[in-house]
GUVO-228988 format. One record per residue (C-alpha): x, y, z; residue in one letter. Coordinates in pm, whole numbers, always signed. Layout:
<nodes>
+--------+--------+--------+------+
!      X !      Y !      Z ! resn !
+--------+--------+--------+------+
!      X !      Y !      Z !    A !
...
+--------+--------+--------+------+
</nodes>
This chain:
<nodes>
+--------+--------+--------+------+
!      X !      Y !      Z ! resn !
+--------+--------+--------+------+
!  -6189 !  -2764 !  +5583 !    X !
!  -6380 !  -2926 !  +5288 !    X !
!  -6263 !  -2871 !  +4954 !    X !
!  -6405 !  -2611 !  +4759 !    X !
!  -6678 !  -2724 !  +4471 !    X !
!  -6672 !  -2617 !  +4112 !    X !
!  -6993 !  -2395 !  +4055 !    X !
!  -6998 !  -2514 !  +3784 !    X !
!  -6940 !  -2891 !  +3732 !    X !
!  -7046 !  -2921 !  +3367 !    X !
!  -6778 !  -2740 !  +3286 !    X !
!  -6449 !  -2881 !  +3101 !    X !
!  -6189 !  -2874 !  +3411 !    X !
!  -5935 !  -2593 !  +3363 !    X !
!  -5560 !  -2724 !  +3285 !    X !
!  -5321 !  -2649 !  +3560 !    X !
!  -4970 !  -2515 !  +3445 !    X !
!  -4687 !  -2739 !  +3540 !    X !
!  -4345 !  -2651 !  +3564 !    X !
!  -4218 !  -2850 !  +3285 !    X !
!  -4444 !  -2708 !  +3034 !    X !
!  -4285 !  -2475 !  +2805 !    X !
!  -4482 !  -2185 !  +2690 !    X !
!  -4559 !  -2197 !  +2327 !    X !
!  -4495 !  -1859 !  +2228 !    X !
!  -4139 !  -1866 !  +2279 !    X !
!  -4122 !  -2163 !  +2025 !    X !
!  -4232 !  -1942 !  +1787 !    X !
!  -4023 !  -1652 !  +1810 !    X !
!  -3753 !  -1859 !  +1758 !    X !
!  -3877 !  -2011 !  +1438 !    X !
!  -3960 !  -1660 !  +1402 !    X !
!  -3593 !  -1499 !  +1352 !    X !
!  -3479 !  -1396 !  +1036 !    X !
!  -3280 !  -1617 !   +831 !    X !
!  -2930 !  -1438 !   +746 !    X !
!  -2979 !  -1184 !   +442 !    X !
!  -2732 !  -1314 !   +147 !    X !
!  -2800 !   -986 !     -9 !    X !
!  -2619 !   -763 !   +250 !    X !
!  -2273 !   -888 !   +195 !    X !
!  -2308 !   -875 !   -203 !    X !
!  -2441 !   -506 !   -133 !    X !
!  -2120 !   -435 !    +31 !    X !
!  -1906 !   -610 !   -252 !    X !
!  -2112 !   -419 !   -474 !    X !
!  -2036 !    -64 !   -335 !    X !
!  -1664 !   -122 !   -358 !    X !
!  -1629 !   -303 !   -681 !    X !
!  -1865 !   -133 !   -892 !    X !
!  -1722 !   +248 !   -889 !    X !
!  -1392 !   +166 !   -976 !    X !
!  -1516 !    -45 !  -1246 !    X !
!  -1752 !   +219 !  -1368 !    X !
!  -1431 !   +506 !  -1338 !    X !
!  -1269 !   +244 !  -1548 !    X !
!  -1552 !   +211 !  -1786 !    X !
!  -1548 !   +613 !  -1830 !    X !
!  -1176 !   +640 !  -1901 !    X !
!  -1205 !   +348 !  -2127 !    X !
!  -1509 !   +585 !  -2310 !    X !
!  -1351 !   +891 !  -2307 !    X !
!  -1025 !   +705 !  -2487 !    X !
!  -1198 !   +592 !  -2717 !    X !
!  -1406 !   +894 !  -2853 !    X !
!  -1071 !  +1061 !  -2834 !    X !
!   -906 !   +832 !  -3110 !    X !
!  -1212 !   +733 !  -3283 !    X !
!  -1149 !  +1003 !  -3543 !    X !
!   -760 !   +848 !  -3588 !    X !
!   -485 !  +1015 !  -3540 !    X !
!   -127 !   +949 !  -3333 !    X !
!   -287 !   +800 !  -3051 !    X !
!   -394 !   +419 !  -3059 !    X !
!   -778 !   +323 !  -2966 !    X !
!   -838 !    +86 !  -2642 !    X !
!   -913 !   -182 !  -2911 !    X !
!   -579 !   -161 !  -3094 !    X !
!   -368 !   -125 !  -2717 !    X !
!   -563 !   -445 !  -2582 !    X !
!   -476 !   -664 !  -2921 !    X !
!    -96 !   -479 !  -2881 !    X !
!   -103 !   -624 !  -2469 !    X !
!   -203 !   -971 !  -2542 !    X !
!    +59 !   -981 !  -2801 !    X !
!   +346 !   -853 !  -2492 !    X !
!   +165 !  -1069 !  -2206 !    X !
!   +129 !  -1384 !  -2426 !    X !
!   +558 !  -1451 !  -2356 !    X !
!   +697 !  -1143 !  -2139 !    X !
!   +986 !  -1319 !  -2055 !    X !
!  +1149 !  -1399 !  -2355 !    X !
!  +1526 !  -1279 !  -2443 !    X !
!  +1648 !  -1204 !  -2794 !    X !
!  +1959 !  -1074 !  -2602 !    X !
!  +2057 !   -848 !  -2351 !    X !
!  +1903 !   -513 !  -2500 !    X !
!  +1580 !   -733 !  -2624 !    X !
!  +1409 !   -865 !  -2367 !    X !
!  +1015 !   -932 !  -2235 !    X !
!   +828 !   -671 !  -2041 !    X !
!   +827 !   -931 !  -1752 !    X !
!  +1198 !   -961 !  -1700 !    X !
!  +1230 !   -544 !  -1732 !    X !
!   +965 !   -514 !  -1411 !    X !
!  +1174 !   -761 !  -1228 !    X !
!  +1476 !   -559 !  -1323 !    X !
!  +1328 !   -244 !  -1210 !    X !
!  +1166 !   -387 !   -904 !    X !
!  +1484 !   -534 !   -805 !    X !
!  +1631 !   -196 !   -851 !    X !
!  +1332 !    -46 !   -598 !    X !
!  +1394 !   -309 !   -342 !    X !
!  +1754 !   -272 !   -317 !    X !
!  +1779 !   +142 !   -302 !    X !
!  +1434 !   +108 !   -101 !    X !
!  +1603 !   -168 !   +188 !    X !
!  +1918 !    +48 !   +223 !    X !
!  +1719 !   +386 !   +263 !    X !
!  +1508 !   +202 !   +526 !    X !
!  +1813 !    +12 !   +682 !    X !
!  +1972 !   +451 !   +736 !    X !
!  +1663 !   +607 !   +773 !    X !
!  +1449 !   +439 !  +1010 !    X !
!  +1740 !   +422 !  +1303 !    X !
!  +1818 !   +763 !  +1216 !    X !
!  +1486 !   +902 !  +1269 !    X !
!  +1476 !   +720 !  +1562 !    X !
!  +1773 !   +850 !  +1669 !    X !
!  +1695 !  +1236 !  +1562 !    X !
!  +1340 !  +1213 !  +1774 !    X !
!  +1536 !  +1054 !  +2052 !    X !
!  +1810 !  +1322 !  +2095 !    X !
!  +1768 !  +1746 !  +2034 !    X !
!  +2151 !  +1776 !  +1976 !    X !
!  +2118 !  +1535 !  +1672 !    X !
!  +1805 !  +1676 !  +1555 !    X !
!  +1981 !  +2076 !  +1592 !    X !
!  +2241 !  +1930 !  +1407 !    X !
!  +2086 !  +1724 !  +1088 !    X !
!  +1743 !  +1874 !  +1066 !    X !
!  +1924 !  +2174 !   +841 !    X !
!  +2111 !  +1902 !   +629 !    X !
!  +1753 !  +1737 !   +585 !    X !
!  +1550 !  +2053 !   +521 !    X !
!  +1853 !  +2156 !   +241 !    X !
!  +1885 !  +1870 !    +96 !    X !
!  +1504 !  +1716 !   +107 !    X !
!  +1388 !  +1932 !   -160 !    X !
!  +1674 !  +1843 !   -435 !    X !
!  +1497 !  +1646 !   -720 !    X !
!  +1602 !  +1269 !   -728 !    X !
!  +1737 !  +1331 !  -1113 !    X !
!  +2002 !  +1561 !   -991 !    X !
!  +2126 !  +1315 !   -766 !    X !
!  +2178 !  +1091 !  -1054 !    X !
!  +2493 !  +1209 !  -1266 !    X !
!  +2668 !  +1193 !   -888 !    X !
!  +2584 !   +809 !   -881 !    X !
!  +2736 !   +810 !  -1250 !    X !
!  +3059 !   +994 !  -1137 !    X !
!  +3118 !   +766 !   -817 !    X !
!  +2994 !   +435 !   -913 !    X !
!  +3117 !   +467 !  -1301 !    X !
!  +2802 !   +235 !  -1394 !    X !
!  +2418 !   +256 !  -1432 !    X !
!  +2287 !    +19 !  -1267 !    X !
!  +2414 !   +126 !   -904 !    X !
!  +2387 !   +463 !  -1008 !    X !
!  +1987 !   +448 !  -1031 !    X !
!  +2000 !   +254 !   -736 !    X !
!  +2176 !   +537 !   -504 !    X !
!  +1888 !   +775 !   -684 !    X !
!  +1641 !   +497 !   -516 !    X !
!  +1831 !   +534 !   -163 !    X !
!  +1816 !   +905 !   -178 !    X !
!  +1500 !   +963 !   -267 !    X !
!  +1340 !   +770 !    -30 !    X !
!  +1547 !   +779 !   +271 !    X !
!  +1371 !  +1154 !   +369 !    X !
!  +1013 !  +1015 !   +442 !    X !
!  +1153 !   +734 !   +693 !    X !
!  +1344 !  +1002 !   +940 !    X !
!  +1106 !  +1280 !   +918 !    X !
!   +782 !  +1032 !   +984 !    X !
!  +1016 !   +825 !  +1227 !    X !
!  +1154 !  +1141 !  +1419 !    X !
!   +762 !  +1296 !  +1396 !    X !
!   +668 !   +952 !  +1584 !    X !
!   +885 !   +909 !  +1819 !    X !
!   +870 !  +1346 !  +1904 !    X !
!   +459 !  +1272 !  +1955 !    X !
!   +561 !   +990 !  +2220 !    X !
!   +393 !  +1088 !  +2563 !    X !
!   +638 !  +1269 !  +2817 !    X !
!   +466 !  +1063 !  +3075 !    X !
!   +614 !   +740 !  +2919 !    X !
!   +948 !   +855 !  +2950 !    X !
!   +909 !   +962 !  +3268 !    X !
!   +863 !   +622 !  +3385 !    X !
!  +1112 !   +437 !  +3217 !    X !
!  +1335 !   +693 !  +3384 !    X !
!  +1216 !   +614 !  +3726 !    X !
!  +1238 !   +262 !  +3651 !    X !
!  +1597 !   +339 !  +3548 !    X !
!  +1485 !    +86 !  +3193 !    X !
!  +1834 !    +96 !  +2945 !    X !
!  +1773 !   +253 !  +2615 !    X !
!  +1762 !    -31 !  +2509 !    X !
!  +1436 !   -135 !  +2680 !    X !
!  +1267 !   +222 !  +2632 !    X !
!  +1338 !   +149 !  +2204 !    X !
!  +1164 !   -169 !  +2254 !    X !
!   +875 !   -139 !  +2519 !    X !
!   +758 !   +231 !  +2453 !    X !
!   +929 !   +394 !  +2148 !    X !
!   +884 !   +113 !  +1877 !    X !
!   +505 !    +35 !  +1946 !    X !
!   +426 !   +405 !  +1990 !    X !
!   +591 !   +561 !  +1654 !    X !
!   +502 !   +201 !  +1445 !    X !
!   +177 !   +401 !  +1291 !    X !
!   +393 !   +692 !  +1163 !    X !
!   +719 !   +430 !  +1053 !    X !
!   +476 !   +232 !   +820 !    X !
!   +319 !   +555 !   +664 !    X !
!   +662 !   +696 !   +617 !    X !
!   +749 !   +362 !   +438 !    X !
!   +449 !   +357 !   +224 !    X !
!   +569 !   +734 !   +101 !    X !
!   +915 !   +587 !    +44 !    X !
!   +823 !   +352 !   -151 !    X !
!   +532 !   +498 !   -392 !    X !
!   +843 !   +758 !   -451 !    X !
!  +1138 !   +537 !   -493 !    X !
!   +887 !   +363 !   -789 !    X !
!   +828 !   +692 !   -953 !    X !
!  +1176 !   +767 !   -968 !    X !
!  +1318 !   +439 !  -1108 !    X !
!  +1097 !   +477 !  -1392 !    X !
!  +1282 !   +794 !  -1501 !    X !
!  +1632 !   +706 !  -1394 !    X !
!  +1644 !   +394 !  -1655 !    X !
!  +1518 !   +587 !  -1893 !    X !
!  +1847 !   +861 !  -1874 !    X !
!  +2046 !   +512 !  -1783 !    X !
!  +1946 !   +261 !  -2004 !    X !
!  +1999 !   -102 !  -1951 !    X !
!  +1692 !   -348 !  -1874 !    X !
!  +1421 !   -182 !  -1626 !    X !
!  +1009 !   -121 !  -1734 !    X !
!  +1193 !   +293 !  -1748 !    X !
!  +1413 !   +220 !  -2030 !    X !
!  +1181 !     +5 !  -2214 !    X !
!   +918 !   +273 !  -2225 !    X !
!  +1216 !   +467 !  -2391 !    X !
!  +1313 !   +180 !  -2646 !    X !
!   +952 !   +173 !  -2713 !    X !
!   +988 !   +514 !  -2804 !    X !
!  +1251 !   +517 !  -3031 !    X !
!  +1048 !   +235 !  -3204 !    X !
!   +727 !   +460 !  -3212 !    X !
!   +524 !   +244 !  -3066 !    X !
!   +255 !   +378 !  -2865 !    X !
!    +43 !   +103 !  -2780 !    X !
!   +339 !    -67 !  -2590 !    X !
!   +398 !   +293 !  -2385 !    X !
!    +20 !   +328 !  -2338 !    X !
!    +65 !    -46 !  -2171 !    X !
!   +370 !    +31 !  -1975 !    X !
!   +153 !   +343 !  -1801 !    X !
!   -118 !    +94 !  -1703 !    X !
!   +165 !   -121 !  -1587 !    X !
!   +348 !   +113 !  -1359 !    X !
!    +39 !   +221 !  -1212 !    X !
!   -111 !   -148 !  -1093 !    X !
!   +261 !   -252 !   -968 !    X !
!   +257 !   +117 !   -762 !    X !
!   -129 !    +29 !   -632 !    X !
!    -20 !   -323 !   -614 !    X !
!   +268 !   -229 !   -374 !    X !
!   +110 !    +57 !   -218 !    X !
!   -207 !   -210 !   -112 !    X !
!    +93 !   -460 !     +5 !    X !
!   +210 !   -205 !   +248 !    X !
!   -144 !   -122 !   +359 !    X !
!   -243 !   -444 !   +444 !    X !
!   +120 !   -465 !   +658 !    X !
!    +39 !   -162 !   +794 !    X !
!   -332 !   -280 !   +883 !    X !
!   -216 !   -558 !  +1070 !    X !
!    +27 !   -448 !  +1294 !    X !
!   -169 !   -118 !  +1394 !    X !
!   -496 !    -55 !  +1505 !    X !
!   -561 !   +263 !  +1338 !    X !
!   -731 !   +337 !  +1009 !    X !
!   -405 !   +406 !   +794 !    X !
+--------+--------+--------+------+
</nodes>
Protein backbone atom coordinates (compact mmCIF):
# COMPACT_ATOMS: atom_id res chain seq x y z
CA UNK A 1 0.00 0.00 0.00
CA UNK A 2 1.27 3.54 -0.88
CA UNK A 3 2.02 5.83 1.78
CA UNK A 4 -0.43 8.17 2.83
CA UNK A 5 0.05 12.06 1.53
CA UNK A 6 -0.07 15.10 3.72
CA UNK A 7 -3.25 17.15 2.61
CA UNK A 8 -1.63 19.55 3.23
CA UNK A 9 2.05 19.79 2.11
CA UNK A 10 2.67 23.49 2.82
CA UNK A 11 2.40 22.79 6.07
CA UNK A 12 5.44 22.77 8.71
CA UNK A 13 5.79 18.78 9.31
CA UNK A 14 4.49 17.85 12.78
CA UNK A 15 7.40 16.67 15.33
CA UNK A 16 7.14 13.07 16.25
CA UNK A 17 7.69 12.26 20.05
CA UNK A 18 10.64 10.07 20.69
CA UNK A 19 11.26 8.12 23.58
CA UNK A 20 14.17 9.94 24.85
CA UNK A 21 12.53 13.21 24.96
CA UNK A 22 11.65 14.34 28.31
CA UNK A 23 8.53 16.25 28.72
CA UNK A 24 9.11 19.78 29.72
CA UNK A 25 6.64 20.23 32.26
CA UNK A 26 8.09 18.00 34.68
CA UNK A 27 11.33 20.18 34.55
CA UNK A 28 9.46 22.74 35.85
CA UNK A 29 7.74 21.42 38.70
CA UNK A 30 10.81 20.55 39.98
CA UNK A 31 12.34 23.97 39.77
CA UNK A 32 8.98 24.62 40.98
CA UNK A 33 9.23 23.17 44.75
CA UNK A 34 9.50 25.30 47.52
CA UNK A 35 12.74 26.12 48.90
CA UNK A 36 12.83 25.05 52.78
CA UNK A 37 11.07 27.86 54.99
CA UNK A 38 13.90 29.19 57.57
CA UNK A 39 11.09 30.81 59.33
CA UNK A 40 9.31 27.60 60.58
CA UNK A 41 11.99 26.37 62.84
CA UNK A 42 12.62 29.98 64.44
CA UNK A 43 8.66 29.96 64.87
CA UNK A 44 9.03 26.91 66.90
CA UNK A 45 12.09 28.31 68.96
CA UNK A 46 10.03 31.22 69.32
CA UNK A 47 6.93 29.56 70.95
CA UNK A 48 9.06 27.90 73.59
CA UNK A 49 11.52 30.55 74.45
CA UNK A 50 9.49 33.52 74.43
CA UNK A 51 6.74 32.69 77.31
CA UNK A 52 9.04 31.80 79.80
CA UNK A 53 10.98 34.80 79.09
CA UNK A 54 7.93 36.98 79.12
CA UNK A 55 6.70 35.04 82.77
CA UNK A 56 10.15 36.10 83.69
CA UNK A 57 9.78 39.59 82.48
CA UNK A 58 6.35 39.85 84.62
CA UNK A 59 7.85 38.59 87.87
CA UNK A 60 10.79 40.75 87.29
CA UNK A 61 7.83 43.81 86.96
CA UNK A 62 5.80 42.91 89.58
CA UNK A 63 9.21 42.87 91.97
CA UNK A 64 9.98 45.76 91.17
CA UNK A 65 6.75 47.90 91.66
CA UNK A 66 6.65 46.01 94.89
CA UNK A 67 9.98 47.62 96.30
CA UNK A 68 9.94 50.68 94.30
CA UNK A 69 8.41 52.54 97.24
CA UNK A 70 11.51 51.02 99.64
CA UNK A 71 11.11 49.17 102.29
CA UNK A 72 12.74 45.60 103.74
CA UNK A 73 12.75 44.01 100.54
CA UNK A 74 15.66 44.70 97.96
CA UNK A 75 14.67 45.86 94.18
CA UNK A 76 15.79 43.42 91.13
CA UNK A 77 18.43 46.17 90.51
CA UNK A 78 20.05 46.07 93.96
CA UNK A 79 19.79 41.75 94.01
CA UNK A 80 21.48 41.64 90.42
CA UNK A 81 24.52 44.18 91.56
CA UNK A 82 24.42 41.88 95.12
CA UNK A 83 24.74 38.38 92.52
CA UNK A 84 27.54 39.60 90.44
CA UNK A 85 29.30 40.52 93.54
CA UNK A 86 28.70 36.38 94.91
CA UNK A 87 29.20 34.87 91.22
CA UNK A 88 32.31 37.03 90.45
CA UNK A 89 34.55 34.27 93.05
CA UNK A 90 31.95 31.64 94.58
CA UNK A 91 34.53 29.49 95.54
CA UNK A 92 36.59 31.28 97.75
CA UNK A 93 37.32 30.11 101.56
CA UNK A 94 37.95 32.52 104.43
CA UNK A 95 37.70 29.25 106.52
CA UNK A 96 35.56 26.54 107.20
CA UNK A 97 32.30 28.52 108.31
CA UNK A 98 33.15 31.28 105.39
CA UNK A 99 33.02 29.95 102.30
CA UNK A 100 31.64 30.81 98.42
CA UNK A 101 28.13 30.01 97.37
CA UNK A 102 29.78 27.58 94.82
CA UNK A 103 31.49 25.27 97.24
CA UNK A 104 28.03 25.29 99.61
CA UNK A 105 25.94 23.84 96.30
CA UNK A 106 28.59 21.27 95.88
CA UNK A 107 28.30 20.52 99.54
CA UNK A 108 24.65 20.22 99.42
CA UNK A 109 24.54 18.42 96.12
CA UNK A 110 26.95 16.01 97.38
CA UNK A 111 24.70 15.59 100.30
CA UNK A 112 21.57 14.86 97.62
CA UNK A 113 23.57 12.40 95.68
CA UNK A 114 24.71 10.36 98.45
CA UNK A 115 21.14 10.02 100.55
CA UNK A 116 19.54 10.03 96.87
CA UNK A 117 22.04 6.75 95.52
CA UNK A 118 21.39 4.80 98.77
CA UNK A 119 17.49 5.38 98.70
CA UNK A 120 17.64 4.21 95.04
CA UNK A 121 20.25 1.38 95.73
CA UNK A 122 16.94 0.01 98.77
CA UNK A 123 14.18 1.21 97.02
CA UNK A 124 14.22 0.28 93.53
CA UNK A 125 14.95 -3.72 94.32
CA UNK A 126 12.48 -3.44 96.92
CA UNK A 127 9.73 -2.26 94.85
CA UNK A 128 10.65 -4.70 92.57
CA UNK A 129 10.52 -7.15 94.95
CA UNK A 130 7.03 -5.92 96.68
CA UNK A 131 5.27 -5.96 92.94
CA UNK A 132 6.87 -9.31 92.40
CA UNK A 133 5.57 -11.13 95.55
CA UNK A 134 1.81 -10.49 97.53
CA UNK A 135 3.29 -11.92 100.82
CA UNK A 136 5.94 -9.07 100.80
CA UNK A 137 3.64 -6.52 99.64
CA UNK A 138 0.79 -7.82 102.71
CA UNK A 139 3.58 -7.50 104.81
CA UNK A 140 5.44 -3.90 104.10
CA UNK A 141 2.73 -2.03 102.33
CA UNK A 142 1.35 -1.07 106.15
CA UNK A 143 5.01 -0.11 107.22
CA UNK A 144 5.05 2.11 103.93
CA UNK A 145 1.55 3.61 104.19
CA UNK A 146 2.54 4.47 108.24
CA UNK A 147 5.51 5.64 107.78
CA UNK A 148 5.23 7.49 104.12
CA UNK A 149 3.44 10.33 105.48
CA UNK A 150 6.04 11.29 108.46
CA UNK A 151 7.66 14.69 107.47
CA UNK A 152 11.43 14.32 106.50
CA UNK A 153 12.31 16.95 109.56
CA UNK A 154 11.14 14.51 112.10
CA UNK A 155 13.32 11.99 110.85
CA UNK A 156 16.15 14.28 111.48
CA UNK A 157 16.91 14.49 115.37
CA UNK A 158 16.95 10.35 114.90
CA UNK A 159 19.96 10.81 112.41
CA UNK A 160 21.41 13.23 115.23
CA UNK A 161 20.91 10.58 118.03
CA UNK A 162 22.45 7.57 115.94
CA UNK A 163 25.05 9.10 113.87
CA UNK A 164 26.14 11.83 116.70
CA UNK A 165 27.06 14.27 113.64
CA UNK A 166 25.35 16.53 111.02
CA UNK A 167 26.51 15.82 108.15
CA UNK A 168 25.29 12.02 107.98
CA UNK A 169 22.45 12.97 109.85
CA UNK A 170 20.94 15.19 106.87
CA UNK A 171 22.05 12.62 104.71
CA UNK A 172 19.79 9.66 106.33
CA UNK A 173 16.89 12.62 106.11
CA UNK A 174 17.91 12.48 102.17
CA UNK A 175 17.61 8.46 102.17
CA UNK A 176 14.32 8.57 103.90
CA UNK A 177 12.66 10.92 102.19
CA UNK A 178 13.16 9.72 99.00
CA UNK A 179 13.28 6.08 99.23
CA UNK A 180 9.03 6.03 99.25
CA UNK A 181 8.58 7.24 95.56
CA UNK A 182 11.08 4.44 94.14
CA UNK A 183 8.98 1.27 95.74
CA UNK A 184 5.59 2.60 95.37
CA UNK A 185 6.25 3.72 91.44
CA UNK A 186 8.52 0.49 91.12
CA UNK A 187 5.90 -1.94 92.80
CA UNK A 188 2.94 0.20 90.68
CA UNK A 189 5.15 -0.87 87.49
CA UNK A 190 5.92 -3.99 87.85
CA UNK A 191 1.82 -4.74 89.44
CA UNK A 192 0.63 -3.10 85.76
CA UNK A 193 2.94 -5.83 83.98
CA UNK A 194 0.62 -7.97 81.63
CA UNK A 195 -0.51 -11.44 83.20
CA UNK A 196 0.01 -12.76 79.75
CA UNK A 197 3.81 -12.08 80.03
CA UNK A 198 4.14 -14.05 82.95
CA UNK A 199 2.33 -16.63 81.74
CA UNK A 200 4.87 -17.33 79.24
CA UNK A 201 7.92 -17.09 80.99
CA UNK A 202 6.24 -19.71 83.14
CA UNK A 203 5.67 -22.05 80.32
CA UNK A 204 9.03 -21.43 79.15
CA UNK A 205 10.09 -22.37 82.69
CA UNK A 206 12.63 -18.68 82.25
CA UNK A 207 14.57 -18.30 86.04
CA UNK A 208 13.66 -15.17 87.83
CA UNK A 209 16.35 -14.14 86.87
CA UNK A 210 15.51 -13.95 83.15
CA UNK A 211 11.76 -12.77 83.78
CA UNK A 212 13.65 -9.41 85.91
CA UNK A 213 15.60 -8.89 82.86
CA UNK A 214 13.53 -9.73 79.62
CA UNK A 215 9.93 -8.66 80.80
CA UNK A 216 9.90 -6.93 84.24
CA UNK A 217 12.78 -4.29 83.80
CA UNK A 218 11.72 -2.96 80.26
CA UNK A 219 8.03 -3.02 81.22
CA UNK A 220 8.10 -0.99 84.73
CA UNK A 221 11.35 1.34 83.29
CA UNK A 222 8.57 4.26 82.49
CA UNK A 223 7.20 4.21 86.08
CA UNK A 224 11.13 3.58 87.79
CA UNK A 225 12.35 6.86 86.07
CA UNK A 226 9.20 8.92 87.13
CA UNK A 227 9.52 7.57 90.60
CA UNK A 228 13.21 8.76 90.48
CA UNK A 229 12.47 12.12 89.16
CA UNK A 230 9.94 12.49 92.41
CA UNK A 231 12.82 11.27 94.58
CA UNK A 232 14.92 13.47 93.65
CA UNK A 233 12.95 16.98 93.25
CA UNK A 234 12.10 15.87 97.10
CA UNK A 235 15.39 14.80 98.46
CA UNK A 236 16.52 18.66 97.07
CA UNK A 237 13.74 20.30 98.94
CA UNK A 238 14.57 18.65 101.99
CA UNK A 239 18.38 19.23 102.13
CA UNK A 240 17.73 22.78 101.93
CA UNK A 241 15.97 22.72 105.33
CA UNK A 242 17.99 20.05 107.07
CA UNK A 243 21.36 22.32 106.85
CA UNK A 244 19.66 24.96 107.90
CA UNK A 245 18.60 23.08 111.60
CA UNK A 246 22.30 21.37 111.02
CA UNK A 247 24.57 23.84 110.07
CA UNK A 248 27.88 23.21 108.50
CA UNK A 249 28.57 24.14 104.67
CA UNK A 250 25.42 23.33 102.30
CA UNK A 251 23.39 26.32 99.97
CA UNK A 252 20.55 25.42 103.39
CA UNK A 253 22.75 26.76 105.98
CA UNK A 254 24.07 29.57 104.03
CA UNK A 255 20.63 30.93 103.38
CA UNK A 256 20.54 30.81 107.30
CA UNK A 257 24.05 32.59 107.81
CA UNK A 258 22.73 35.00 105.36
CA UNK A 259 20.09 35.52 107.68
CA UNK A 260 21.67 36.16 110.70
CA UNK A 261 23.68 38.73 108.61
CA UNK A 262 20.37 40.36 107.30
CA UNK A 263 21.09 40.18 104.08
CA UNK A 264 18.33 39.77 101.78
CA UNK A 265 19.66 40.17 98.48
CA UNK A 266 21.98 37.08 99.05
CA UNK A 267 18.61 34.92 100.28
CA UNK A 268 16.60 36.41 97.38
CA UNK A 269 19.71 34.83 95.18
CA UNK A 270 19.89 31.58 96.96
CA UNK A 271 15.84 31.09 96.03
CA UNK A 272 16.67 31.67 92.36
CA UNK A 273 19.49 29.30 92.94
CA UNK A 274 17.71 26.36 94.40
CA UNK A 275 15.13 26.62 91.92
CA UNK A 276 17.47 26.43 88.50
CA UNK A 277 19.68 23.50 90.24
CA UNK A 278 15.96 21.66 91.03
CA UNK A 279 14.81 22.50 87.11
CA UNK A 280 18.33 21.87 86.18
CA UNK A 281 18.19 18.33 87.70
CA UNK A 282 14.66 17.72 87.18
CA UNK A 283 15.44 18.45 83.03
CA UNK A 284 18.63 15.99 83.58
CA UNK A 285 16.34 13.24 84.57
CA UNK A 286 13.88 14.06 81.80
CA UNK A 287 16.10 13.89 79.14
CA UNK A 288 17.34 10.22 80.80
CA UNK A 289 14.04 9.38 81.02
CA UNK A 290 13.31 10.51 77.26
CA UNK A 291 15.83 8.37 75.96
CA UNK A 292 15.39 5.19 77.31
CA UNK A 293 11.44 5.23 76.95
CA UNK A 294 9.26 5.91 74.28
CA UNK A 295 6.57 7.60 76.06
CA UNK A 296 5.92 11.28 76.61
CA UNK A 297 7.17 11.49 80.37
Amino acid sequence: MPPALNPNPTAEPVPVARPTDRPTHLAVVRDARPAKDWRIPMNNIARKVLPPLLGLLVLVAIWHLATMRGGSIPGPLQTWNEAVRLFADPFYQNGPNDQGIGWNILSSLKRVGIGFGLAAAVGIPLGFIIGRFQFTAGMLNPLISLLRPVSPLAWLPIGLLVFKKADPAATWTIFICSIWPMILNTAEGVRRVPQDYLNVARVLRLSEAKVFSKILFPAVLPYLLTGVRLSIGTAWLVIVAAEMLTGGVGIGFWVWDEWNNLKVESIIIAIFVIGIVGLMLEQTLLLIARRFTHENV
